[in-house]
C-alpha positions as protocol buffer text, in pm:
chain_id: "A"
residue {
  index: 1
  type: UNK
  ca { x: 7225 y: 22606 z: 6753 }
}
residue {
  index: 2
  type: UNK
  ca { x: 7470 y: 22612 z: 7013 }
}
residue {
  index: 3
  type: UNK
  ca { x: 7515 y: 22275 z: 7041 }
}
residue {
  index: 4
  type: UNK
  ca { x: 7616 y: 22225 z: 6691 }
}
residue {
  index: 5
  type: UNK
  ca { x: 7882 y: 22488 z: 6729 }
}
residue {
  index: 6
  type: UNK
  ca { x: 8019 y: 22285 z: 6991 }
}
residue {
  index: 7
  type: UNK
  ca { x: 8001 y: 21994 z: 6760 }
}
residue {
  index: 8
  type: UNK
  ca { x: 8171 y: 22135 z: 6492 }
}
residue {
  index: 9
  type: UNK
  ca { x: 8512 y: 22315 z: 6688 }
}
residue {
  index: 10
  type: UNK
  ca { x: 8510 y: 21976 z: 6894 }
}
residue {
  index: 11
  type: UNK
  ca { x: 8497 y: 21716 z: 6610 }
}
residue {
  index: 12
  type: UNK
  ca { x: 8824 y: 21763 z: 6460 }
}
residue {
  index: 13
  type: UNK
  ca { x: 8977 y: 21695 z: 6815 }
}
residue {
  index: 14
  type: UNK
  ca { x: 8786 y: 21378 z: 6839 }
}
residue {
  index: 15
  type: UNK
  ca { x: 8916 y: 21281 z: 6486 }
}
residue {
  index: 16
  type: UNK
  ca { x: 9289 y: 21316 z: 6599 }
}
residue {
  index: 17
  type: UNK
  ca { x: 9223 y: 21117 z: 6930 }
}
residue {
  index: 18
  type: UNK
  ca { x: 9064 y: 20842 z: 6715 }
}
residue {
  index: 19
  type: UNK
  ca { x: 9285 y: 20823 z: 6414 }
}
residue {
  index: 20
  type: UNK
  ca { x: 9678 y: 20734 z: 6506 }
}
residue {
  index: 21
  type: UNK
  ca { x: 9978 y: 20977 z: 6488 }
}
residue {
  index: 22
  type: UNK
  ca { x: 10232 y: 20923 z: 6233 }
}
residue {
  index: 23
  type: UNK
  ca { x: 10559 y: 20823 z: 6440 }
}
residue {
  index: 24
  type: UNK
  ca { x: 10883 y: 20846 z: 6393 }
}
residue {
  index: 25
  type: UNK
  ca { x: 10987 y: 20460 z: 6374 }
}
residue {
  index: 26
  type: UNK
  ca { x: 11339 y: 20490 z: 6160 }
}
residue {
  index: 27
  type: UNK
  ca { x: 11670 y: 20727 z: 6124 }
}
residue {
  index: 28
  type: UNK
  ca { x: 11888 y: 20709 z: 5818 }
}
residue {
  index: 29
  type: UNK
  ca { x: 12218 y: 20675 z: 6018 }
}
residue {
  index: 30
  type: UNK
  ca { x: 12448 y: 20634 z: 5718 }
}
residue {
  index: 31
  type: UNK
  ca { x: 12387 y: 20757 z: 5371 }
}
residue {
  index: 32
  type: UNK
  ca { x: 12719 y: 20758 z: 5108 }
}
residue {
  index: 33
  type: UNK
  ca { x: 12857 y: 20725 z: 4759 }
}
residue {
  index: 34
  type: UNK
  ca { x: 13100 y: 20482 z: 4629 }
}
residue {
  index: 35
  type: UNK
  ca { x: 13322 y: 20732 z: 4524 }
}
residue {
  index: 36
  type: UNK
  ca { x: 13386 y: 21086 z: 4619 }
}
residue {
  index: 37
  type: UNK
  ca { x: 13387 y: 21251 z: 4255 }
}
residue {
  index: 38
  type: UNK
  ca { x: 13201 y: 21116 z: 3936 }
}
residue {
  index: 39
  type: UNK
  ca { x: 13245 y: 21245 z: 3590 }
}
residue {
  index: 40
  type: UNK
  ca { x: 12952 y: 21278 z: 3345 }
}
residue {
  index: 41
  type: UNK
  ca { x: 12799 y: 20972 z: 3202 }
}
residue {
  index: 42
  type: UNK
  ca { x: 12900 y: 20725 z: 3512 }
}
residue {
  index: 43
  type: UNK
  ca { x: 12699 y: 20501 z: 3730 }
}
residue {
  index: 44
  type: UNK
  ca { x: 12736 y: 20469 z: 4069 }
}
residue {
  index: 45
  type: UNK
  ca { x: 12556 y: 20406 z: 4455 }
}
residue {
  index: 46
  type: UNK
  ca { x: 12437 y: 20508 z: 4716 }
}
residue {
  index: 47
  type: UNK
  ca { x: 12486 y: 20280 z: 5043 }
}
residue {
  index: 48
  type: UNK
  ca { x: 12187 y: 20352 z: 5287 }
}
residue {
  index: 49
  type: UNK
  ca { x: 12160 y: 20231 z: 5628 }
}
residue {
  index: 50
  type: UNK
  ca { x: 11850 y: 20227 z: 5884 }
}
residue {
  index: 51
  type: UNK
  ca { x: 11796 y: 20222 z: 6213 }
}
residue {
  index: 52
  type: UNK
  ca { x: 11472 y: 20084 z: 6388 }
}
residue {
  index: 53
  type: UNK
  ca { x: 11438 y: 20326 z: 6687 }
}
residue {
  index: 54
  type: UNK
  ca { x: 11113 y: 20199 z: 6771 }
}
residue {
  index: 55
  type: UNK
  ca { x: 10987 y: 19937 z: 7052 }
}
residue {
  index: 56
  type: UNK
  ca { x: 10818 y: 19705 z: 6768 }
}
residue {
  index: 57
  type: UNK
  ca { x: 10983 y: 19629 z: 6399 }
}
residue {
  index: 58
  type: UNK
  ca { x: 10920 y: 19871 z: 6103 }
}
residue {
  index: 59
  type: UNK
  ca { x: 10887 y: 19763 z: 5726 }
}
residue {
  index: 60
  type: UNK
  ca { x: 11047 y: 19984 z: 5485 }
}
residue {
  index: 61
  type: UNK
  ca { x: 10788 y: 19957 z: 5168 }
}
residue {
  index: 62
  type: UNK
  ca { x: 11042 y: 20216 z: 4969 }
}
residue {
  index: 63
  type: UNK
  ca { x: 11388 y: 20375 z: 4942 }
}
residue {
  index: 64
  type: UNK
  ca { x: 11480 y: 20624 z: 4680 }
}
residue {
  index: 65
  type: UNK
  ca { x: 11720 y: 20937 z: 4566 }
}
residue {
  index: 66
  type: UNK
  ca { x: 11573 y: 21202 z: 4361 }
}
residue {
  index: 67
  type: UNK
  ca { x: 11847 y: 21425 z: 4258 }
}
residue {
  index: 68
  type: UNK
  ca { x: 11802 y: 21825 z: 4076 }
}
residue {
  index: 69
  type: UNK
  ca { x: 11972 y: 21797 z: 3774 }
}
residue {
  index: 70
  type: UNK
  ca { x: 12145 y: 22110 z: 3621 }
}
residue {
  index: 71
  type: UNK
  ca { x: 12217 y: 21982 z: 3269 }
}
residue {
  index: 72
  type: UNK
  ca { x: 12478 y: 22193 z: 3059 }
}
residue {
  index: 73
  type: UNK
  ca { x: 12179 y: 22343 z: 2887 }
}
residue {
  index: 74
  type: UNK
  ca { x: 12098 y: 22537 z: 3179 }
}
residue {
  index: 75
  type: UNK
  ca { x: 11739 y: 22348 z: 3214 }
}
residue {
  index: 76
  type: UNK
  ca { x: 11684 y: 22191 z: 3552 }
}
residue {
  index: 77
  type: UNK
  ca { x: 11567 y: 21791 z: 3596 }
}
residue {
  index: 78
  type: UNK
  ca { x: 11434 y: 21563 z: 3796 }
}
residue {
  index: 79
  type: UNK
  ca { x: 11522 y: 21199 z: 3813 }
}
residue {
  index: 80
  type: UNK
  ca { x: 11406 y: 20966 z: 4095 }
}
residue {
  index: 81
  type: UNK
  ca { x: 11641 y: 20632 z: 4135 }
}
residue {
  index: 82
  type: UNK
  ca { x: 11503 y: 20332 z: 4404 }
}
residue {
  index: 83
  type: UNK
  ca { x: 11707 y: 20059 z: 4547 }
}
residue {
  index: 84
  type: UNK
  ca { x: 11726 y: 19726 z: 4438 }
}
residue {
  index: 85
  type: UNK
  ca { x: 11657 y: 19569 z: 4712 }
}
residue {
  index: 86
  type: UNK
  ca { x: 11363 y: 19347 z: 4755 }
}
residue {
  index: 87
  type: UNK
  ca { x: 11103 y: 19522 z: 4934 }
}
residue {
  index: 88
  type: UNK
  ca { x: 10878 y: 19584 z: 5179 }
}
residue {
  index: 89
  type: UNK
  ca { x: 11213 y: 19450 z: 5392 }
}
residue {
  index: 90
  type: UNK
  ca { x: 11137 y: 19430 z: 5809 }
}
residue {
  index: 91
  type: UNK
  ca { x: 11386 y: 19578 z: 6078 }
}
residue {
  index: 92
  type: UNK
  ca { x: 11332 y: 19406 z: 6426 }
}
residue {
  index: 93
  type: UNK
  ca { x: 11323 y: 19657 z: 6697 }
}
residue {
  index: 94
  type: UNK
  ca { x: 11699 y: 19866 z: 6779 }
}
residue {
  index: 95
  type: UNK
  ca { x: 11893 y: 19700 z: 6480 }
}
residue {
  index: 96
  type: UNK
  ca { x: 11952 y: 19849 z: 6138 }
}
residue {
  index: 97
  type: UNK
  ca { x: 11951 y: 19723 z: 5783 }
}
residue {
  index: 98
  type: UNK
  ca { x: 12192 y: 19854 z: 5489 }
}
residue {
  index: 99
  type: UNK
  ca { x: 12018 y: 19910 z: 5135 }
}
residue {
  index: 100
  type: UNK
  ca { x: 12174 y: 19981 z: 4794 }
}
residue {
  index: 101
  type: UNK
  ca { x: 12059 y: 20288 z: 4587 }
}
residue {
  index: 102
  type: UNK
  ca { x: 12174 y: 20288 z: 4242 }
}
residue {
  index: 103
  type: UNK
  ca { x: 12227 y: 20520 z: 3979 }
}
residue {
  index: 104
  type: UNK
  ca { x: 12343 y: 20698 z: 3637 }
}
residue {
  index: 105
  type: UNK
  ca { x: 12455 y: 21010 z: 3552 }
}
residue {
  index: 106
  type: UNK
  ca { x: 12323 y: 21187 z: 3272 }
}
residue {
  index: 107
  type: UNK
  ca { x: 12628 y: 21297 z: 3016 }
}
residue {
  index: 108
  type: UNK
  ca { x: 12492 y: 21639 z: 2945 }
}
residue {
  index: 109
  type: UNK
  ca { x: 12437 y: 21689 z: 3376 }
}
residue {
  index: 110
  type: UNK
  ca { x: 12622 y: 22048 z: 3475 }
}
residue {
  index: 111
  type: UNK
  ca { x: 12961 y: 21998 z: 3674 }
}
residue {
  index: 112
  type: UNK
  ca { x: 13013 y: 22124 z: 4043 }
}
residue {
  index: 113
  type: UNK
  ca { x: 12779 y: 21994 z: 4367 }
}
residue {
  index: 114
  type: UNK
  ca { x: 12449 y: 21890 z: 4340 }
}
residue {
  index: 115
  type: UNK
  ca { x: 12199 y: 21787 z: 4593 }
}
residue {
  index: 116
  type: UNK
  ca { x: 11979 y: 21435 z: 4656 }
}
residue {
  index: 117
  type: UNK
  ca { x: 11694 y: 21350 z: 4895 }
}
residue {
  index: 118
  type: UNK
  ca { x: 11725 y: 21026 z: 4977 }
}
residue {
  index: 119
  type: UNK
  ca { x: 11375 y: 20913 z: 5110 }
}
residue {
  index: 120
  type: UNK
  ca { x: 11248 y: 20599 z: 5294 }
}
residue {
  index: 121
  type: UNK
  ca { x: 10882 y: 20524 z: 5341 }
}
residue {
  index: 122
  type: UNK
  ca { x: 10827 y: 20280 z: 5658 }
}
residue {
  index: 123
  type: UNK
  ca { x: 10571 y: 20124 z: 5888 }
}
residue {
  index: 124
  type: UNK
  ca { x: 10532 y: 20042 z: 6219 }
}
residue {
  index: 125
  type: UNK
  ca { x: 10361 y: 19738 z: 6333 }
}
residue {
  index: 126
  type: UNK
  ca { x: 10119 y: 19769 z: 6620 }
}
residue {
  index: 127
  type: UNK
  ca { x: 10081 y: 19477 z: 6840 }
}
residue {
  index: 128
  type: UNK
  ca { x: 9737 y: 19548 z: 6987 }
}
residue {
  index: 129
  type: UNK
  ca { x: 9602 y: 19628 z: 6631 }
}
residue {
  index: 130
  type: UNK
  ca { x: 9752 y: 19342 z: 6507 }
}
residue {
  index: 131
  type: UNK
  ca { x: 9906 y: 19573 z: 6167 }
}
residue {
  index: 132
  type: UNK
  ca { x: 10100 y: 19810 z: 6032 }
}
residue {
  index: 133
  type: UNK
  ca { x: 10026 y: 20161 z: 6122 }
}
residue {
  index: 134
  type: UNK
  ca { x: 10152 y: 20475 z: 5846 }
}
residue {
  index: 135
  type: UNK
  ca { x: 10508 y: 20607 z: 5999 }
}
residue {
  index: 136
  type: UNK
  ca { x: 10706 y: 20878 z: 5910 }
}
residue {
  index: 137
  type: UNK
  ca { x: 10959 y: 20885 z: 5618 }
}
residue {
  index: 138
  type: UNK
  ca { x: 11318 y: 20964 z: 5690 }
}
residue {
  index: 139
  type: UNK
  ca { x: 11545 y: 21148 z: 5478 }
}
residue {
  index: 140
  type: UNK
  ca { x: 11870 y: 21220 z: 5436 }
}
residue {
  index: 141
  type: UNK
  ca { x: 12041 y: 21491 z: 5175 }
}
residue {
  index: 142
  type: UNK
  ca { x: 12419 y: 21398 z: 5049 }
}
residue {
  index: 143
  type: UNK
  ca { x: 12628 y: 21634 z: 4861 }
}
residue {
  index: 144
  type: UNK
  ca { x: 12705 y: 21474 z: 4502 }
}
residue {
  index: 145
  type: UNK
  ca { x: 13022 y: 21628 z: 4311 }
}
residue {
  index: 146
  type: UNK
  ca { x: 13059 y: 21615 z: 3910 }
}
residue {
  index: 147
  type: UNK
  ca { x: 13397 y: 21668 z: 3801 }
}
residue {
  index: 148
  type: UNK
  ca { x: 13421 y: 21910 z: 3496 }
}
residue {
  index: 149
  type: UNK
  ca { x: 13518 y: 21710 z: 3186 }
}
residue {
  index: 150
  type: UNK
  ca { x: 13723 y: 22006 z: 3116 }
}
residue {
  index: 151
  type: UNK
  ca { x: 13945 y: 21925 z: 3425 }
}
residue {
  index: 152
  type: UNK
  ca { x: 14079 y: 21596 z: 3296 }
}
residue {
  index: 153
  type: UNK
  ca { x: 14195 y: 21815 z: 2907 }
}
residue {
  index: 154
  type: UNK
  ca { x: 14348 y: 22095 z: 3194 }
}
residue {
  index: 155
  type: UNK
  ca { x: 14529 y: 21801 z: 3424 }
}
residue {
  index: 156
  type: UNK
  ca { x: 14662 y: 21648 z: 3108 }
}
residue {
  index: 157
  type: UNK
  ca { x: 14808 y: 21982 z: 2963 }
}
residue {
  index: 158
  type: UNK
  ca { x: 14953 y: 21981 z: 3271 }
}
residue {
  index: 159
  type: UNK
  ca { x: 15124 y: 21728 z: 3246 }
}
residue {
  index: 160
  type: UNK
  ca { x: 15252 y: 21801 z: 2901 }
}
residue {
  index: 161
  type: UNK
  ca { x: 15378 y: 22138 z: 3052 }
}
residue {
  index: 162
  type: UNK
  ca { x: 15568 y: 21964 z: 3274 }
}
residue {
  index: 163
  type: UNK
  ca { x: 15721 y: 21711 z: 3101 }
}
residue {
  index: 164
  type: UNK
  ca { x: 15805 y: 21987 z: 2794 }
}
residue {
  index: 165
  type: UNK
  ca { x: 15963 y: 22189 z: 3144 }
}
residue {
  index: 166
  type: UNK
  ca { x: 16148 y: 21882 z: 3225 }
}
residue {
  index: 167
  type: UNK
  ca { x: 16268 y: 21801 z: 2907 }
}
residue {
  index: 168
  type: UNK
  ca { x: 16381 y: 22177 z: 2810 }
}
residue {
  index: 169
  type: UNK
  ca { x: 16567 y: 22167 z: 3160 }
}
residue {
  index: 170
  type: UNK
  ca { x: 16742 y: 21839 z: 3079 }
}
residue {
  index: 171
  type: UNK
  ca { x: 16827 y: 21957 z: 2765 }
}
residue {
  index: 172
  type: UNK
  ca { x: 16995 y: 22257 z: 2899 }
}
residue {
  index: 173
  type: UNK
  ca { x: 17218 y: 22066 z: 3163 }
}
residue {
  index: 174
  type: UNK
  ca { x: 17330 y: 21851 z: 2881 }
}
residue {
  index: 175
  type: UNK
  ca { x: 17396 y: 22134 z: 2720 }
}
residue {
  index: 176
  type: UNK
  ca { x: 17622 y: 22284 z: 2963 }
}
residue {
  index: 177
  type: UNK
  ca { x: 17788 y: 21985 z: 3055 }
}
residue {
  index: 178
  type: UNK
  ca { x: 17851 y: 21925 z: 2669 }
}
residue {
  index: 179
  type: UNK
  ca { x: 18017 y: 22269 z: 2643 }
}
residue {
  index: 180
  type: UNK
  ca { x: 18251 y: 22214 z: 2955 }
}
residue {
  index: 181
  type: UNK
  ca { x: 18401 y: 21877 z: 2815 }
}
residue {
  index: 182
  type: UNK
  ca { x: 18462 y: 22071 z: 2508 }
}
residue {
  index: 183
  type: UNK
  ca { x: 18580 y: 22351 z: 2680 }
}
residue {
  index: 184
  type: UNK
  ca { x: 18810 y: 22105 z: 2860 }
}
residue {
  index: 185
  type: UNK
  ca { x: 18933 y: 21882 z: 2525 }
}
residue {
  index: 186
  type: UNK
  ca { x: 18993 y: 22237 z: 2403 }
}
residue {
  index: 187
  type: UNK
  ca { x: 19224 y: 22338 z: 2672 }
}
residue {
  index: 188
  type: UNK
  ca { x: 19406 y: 21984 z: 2705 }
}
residue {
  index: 189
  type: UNK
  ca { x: 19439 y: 21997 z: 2320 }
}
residue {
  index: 190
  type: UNK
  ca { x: 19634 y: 22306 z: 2324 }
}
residue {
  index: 191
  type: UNK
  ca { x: 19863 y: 22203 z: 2616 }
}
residue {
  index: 192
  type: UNK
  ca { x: 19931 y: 21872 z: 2436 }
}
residue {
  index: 193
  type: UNK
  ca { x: 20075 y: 22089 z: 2132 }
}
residue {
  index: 194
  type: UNK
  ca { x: 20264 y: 22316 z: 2347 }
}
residue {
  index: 195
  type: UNK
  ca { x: 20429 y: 22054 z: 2548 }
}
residue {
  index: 196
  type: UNK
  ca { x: 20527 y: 21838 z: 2212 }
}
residue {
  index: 197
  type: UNK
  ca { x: 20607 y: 22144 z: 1996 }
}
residue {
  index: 198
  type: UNK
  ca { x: 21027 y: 22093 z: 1956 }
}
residue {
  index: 199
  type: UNK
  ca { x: 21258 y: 22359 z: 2162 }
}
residue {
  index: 200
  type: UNK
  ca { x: 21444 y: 22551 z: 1881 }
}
């Protein structure tokens, strides 16, 4: 009875001795978006690069960006986009690889910053086993921004208010100028008649 005791608190050790470790074979070093502000309704990317930190090469089998959507509604969403690249794609041992992400943006999606996980799932090959062993799935989280559509109707009455500013300030130099050449004609006109009226 004793025995089997044993057996049982010792057989979970001698199950993680036997089967392999997940390691850590890859780090997302860069992870950006073609632009720094998107509007509702655009597409865009994601550029995604990978480094092999590993003594052996590593096969990335997938690559994706799941992003939280707010949408104006208040409801929350969640949409998972994956690159297209070809896949599984090999990294030899210390260099890095660059993969595309693409995606679209919903038109109804909320405004302000919103949050991705961008996800790879890789394996590392094992030389003595002759295959790839499970490895560990990097991530990285980028900071999206959704410009307000409101924001372009604001910048644009902005620019009316200028221009209407401009326009009433031009309008009131010409103004004074105007009234200072007629001032002037005025004054020039009377001095004309004085100096040709006859001396009696």
């Amino acid at each position: 009875m004793h025995k089997k005791r044993l057996l049982i608190v010792l057989l979970p050790f001698l199950f993680l001795m036997v089967i392999p470790f997940v390691v850590q074979a890859a780090t997302i070093t860069v992870c950006t978006f073609d632009k720094d502000t998107y509007h509702q309704g655009q597409t865009g990317y994601i550029t995604v690069t990978i480094y092999n930190n590993k003594d052996d090469k590593i096969k990335i089998t997938e690559l994706s960006a799941t992003i939280d959507y707010y949408y104006t509604d208040g409801n929350v969403y969640l949409q998972k986009f994956f690159t297209n690249s070809t896949l599984a794609a090999e990294i030899q041992q210390g260099q890095s690889s660059t993969f595309y992400i693409p995606f679209s943006l919903p038109t109804n999606i909320a405004s302000g910053y919103t949050d991705l996980e961008v996800k790879a799932k890789t394996e590392l090959w094992s030389t003595h086993l002759e295959g790839w062993l499970a490895s560990d799935y990097p991530t990285y989280q980028p900071r999206l921004y959704i410009e307000s559509p409101y924001k372009e109707q604001l910048d644009e009455q902005v620019m009316i208010n200028k221009s209407t500013t401009t326009m009433m300030y031009l309008f009131g130099v010409t103004t004074i100028i105007l009234a200072a050449v007629l001032g002037l004609l005025f004054i020039l006109s009377r001095r004309a008649r004085v100096i040709t009226q006859p001396i009696a």
